[in-house]
C-alpha positions in Angstrom: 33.6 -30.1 -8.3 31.8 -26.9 -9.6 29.7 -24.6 -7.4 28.1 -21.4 -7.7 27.0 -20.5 -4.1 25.7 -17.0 -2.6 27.7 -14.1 -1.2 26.9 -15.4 2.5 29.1 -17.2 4.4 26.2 -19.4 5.6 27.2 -21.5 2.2 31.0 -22.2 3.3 30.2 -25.5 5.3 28.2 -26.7 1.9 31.8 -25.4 0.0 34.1 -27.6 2.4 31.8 -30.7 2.4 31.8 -30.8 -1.5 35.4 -30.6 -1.9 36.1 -32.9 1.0 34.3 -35.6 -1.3 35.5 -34.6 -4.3 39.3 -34.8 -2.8 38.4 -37.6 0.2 40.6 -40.0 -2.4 43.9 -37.5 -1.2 46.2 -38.1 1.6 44.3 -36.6 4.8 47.0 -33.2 4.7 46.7 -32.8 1.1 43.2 -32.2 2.0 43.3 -30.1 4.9 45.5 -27.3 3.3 43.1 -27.6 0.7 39.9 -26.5 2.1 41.9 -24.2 4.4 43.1 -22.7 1.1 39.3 -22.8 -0.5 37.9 -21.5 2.6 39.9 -18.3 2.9 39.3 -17.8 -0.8 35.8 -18.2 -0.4 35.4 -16.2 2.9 37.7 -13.2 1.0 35.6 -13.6 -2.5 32.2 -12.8 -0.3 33.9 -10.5 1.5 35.2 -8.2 -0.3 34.6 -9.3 -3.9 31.2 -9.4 -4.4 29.8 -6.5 -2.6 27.1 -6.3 -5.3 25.6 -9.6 -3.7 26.5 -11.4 -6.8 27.2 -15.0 -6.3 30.4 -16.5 -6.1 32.0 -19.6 -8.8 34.2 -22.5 -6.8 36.0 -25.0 -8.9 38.1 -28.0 -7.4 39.7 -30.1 -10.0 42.1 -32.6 -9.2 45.4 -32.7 -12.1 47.1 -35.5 -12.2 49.6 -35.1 -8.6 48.1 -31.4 -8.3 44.8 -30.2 -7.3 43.4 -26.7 -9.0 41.5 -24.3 -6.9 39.6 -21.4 -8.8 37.6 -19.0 -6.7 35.8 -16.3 -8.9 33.7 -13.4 -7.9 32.0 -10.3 -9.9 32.9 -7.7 -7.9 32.6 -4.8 -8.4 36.3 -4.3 -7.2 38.4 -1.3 -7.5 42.1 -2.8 -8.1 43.0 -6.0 -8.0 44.1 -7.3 -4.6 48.0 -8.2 -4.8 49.6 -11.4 -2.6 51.6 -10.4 0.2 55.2 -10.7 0.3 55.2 -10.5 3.9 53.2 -11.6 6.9 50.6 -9.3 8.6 51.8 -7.7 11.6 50.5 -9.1 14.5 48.0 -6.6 15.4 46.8 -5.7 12.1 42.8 -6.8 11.7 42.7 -8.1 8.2 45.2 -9.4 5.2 45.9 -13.2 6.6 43.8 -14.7 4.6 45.9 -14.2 0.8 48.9 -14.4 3.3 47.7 -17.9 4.3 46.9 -19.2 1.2 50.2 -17.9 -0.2 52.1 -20.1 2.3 49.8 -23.0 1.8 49.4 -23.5 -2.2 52.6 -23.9 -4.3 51.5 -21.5 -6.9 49.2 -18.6 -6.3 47.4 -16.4 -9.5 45.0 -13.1 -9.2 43.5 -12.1 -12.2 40.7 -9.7 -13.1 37.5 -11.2 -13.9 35.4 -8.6 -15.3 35.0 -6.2 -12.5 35.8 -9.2 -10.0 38.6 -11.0 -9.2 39.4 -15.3 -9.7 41.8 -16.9 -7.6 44.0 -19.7 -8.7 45.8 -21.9 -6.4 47.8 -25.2 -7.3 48.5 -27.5 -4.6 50.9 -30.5 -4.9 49.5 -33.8 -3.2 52.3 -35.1 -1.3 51.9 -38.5 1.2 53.1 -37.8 4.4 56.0 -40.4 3.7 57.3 -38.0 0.9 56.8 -34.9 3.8 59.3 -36.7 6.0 62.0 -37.5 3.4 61.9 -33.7 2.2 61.8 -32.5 5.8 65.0 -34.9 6.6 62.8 -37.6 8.6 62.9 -41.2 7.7 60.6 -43.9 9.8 62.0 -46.7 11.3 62.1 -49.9 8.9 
């Protein structure tokens, strides 16, 4: 799935609903920490990213037992924004969102795009069979 959708936020439902098809294949909580993922890259890339109004790129590609997430806007941004190595204080008004995704994806990338930024995010699809067994819980057989 490929979309190149307007800095508004209005266009984050049409985001969610394409790659809730484009993943409705996936074990139910593959996909849910998948759109939460997209949807605080998206919200940040509008945000903050693409202050010029310049649209924003969404790819969802699913890899074999892994699905890619790239989020790209054009900016212009002054640095590039830097993952969090700890969470936000509680009463701090912005900085969940990379903090989120962080805890969500199993690999996280920022890299300059011209005078924008593109996410990467790499998410693992797991059943919730395999979640037990690595979380020490085994159903009853």
């Amino acid at each position: 799935m490929e979309l190149i959708i307007p800095s508004s936020s209005r266009f984050l439902p049409r985001v969610r609903h394409a790659a809730a098809r484009a993943l409705r294949d996936l074990p139910r909580n593959t996909v849910d920490d998948v759109l939460l993922v997209l949807d605080e890259a998206v919200s940040n890339a509008i945000r903050h990213g693409s202050l010029g109004g310049e649209p924003v790129k969404v790819a969802v590609a699913i890899d074999g037992g892994w699905v890619d997430i790239r989020v790209s806007d054009r900016g212009p941004t002054q640095r590039l924004p830097r993952l969090p190595s700890a969470p936000p204080r509680t009463l701090a008004t912005g900085g969940r969102g990379l903090w989120l995704i962080s805890q969500l994806a199993d690999d996280v990338r920022l890299h300059r795009a011209g005078e924008g930024t593109l996410l990467w995010a790499r998410c693992q699809v797991r059943s919730v069979a395999r979640l037990g067994d690595e979380q020490g819980v085994r159903s009853a057989r």
